[in-house]
N, C-alpha and C positions, 0 to 999 in steps of 0.2 A: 371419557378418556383422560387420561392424567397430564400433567402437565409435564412430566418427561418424554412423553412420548409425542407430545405437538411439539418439543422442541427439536427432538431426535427426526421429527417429518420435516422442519425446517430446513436442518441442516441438510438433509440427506434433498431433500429439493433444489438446494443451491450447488450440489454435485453435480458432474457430467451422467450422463447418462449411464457409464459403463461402471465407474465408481459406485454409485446410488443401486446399481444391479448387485456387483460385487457385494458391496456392504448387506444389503437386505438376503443374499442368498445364505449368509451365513447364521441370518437367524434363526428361531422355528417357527413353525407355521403360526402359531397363534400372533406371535410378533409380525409377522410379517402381513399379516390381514390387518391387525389394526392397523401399522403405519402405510399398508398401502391406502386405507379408506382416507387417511388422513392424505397422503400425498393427492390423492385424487379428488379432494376438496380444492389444495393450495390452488391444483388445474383449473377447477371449475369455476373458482372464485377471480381467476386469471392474475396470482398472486406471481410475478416474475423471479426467476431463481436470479437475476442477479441481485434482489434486494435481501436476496439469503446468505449475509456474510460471515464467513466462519467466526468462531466467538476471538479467535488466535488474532485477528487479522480487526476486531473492532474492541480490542482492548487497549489501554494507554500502555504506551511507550516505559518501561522500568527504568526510567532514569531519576535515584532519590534529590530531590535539591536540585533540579534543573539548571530553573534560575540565578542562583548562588552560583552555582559549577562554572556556568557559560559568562558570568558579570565582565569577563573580560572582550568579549564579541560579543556584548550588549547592541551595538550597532547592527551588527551582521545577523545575529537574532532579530531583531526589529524588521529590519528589512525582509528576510524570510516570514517569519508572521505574519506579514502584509501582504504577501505572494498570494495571488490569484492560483485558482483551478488551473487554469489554460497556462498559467505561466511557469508553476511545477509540473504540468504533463510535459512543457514543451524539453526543461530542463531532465529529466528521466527518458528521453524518449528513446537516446542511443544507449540507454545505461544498462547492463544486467541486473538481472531479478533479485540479485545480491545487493547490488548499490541500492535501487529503489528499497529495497528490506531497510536498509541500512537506514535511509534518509528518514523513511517514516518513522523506524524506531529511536533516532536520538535525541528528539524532546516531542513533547505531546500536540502539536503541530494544530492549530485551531481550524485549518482547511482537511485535515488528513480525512474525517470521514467523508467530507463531498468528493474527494480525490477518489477516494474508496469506493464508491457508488459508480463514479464516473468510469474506473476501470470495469471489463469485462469478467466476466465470470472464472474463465480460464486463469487470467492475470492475478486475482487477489486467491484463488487458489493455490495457484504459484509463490508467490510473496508469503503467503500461510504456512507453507512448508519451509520456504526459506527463513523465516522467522520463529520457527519452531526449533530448529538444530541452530540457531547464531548465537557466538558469544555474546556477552555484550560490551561494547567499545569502551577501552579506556580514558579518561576525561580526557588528553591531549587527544586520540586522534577524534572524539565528537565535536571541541571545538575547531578543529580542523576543517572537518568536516562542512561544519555550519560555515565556516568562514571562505569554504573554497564555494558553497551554494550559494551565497550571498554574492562574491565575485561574477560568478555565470549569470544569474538575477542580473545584476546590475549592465551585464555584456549584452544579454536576451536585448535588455530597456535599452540600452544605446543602439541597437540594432534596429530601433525600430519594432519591435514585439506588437503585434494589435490585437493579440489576445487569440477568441477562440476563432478568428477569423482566421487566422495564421493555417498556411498548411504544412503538412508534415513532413514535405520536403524541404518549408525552409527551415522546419527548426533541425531539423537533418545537417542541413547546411551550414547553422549557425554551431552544431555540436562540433562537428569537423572541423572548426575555426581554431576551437579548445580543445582542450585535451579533455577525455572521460572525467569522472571523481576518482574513479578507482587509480588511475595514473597518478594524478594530483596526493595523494592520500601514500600511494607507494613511495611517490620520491623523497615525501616530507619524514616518511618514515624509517627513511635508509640513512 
């Protein structure tokens, strides 16, 4: 089998069920017997469709010149670079699939794949589509951005944050303290 076609079994393995039907129903038979052999390897083999991440959703962030861009939230950058798993799930958790889109695409974030892994199957499908139609942010509102994450980070840690011990009701609790990003981000831009 070629190597487009264990990629194409990948992908179509990390889909829901009814998608991964959809998609293969519209091939022809010959396609569709190989990549079923192949899907029914990934089974066999007990390969989990969540470690099948769309390519949309594990490619870096298009931001040219990051670093340069952001030199002014160097600080606020630092301290987000340092963020824990548990500490950006807990900062996303009230936020729309827009805002997370958002957060992971405005610089190439050194935790974004384990972040990536940790969400569910469904969630980074979601984010895959919402990153697939977004513009891309203009250097004020990213360093904005970065700089309103960095304040919630730092809110999260004075709260008390104990990581993945935390439950989801308190960072529930702690979101409703603050305002969303998308608030934060609308006022700064009115």
């Amino acid at each position: 089998m070629t190597e487009g076609y264990r990629k194409a079994a990948l992908r179509l393995h990390g889909l829901s069920s009814a998608d991964r039907d959809w998609m293969l129903q519209r091939l022809d038979t010959q396609e569709q017997a190989r990549l079923g052999d192949l899907l029914r390897e990934l089974r066999e083999l007990g390969i989990q469709a969540e470690h099948c991440v769309p390519d949309e959703i594990e490619a870096r962030p298009n931001v040219a010149n990051a670093d340069e861009e952001l030199a002014g939230v160097a600080d606020a950058l630092a301290l987000m670079r340092a963020a824990s798993v548990p500490e950006i799930t807990a900062l996303l958790s009230a936020e729309p699939d827009h805002v997370a889109a958002a957060v992971l695409a405005v610089y190439p974030w050194p935790w974004r794949p384990r972040l990536l892994a940790a969400y569910g199957v469904e969630m980074r499908q979601r984010l895959a589509r919402v990153l697939q139609s977004a513009p891309t942010l203009a250097p004020r509102v990213r360093t904005e951005l970065i700089q309103l994450l960095a304040e919630r980070l730092a809110l999260l840690r004075q709260q008390g944050f104990a990581g993945a011990e935390e439950t989801a009701g308190d960072c529930k609790a702690m979101n409703k303290k603050s305002p969303p990003f998308w608030q934060g981000v609308w006022q700064w831009l009115r």
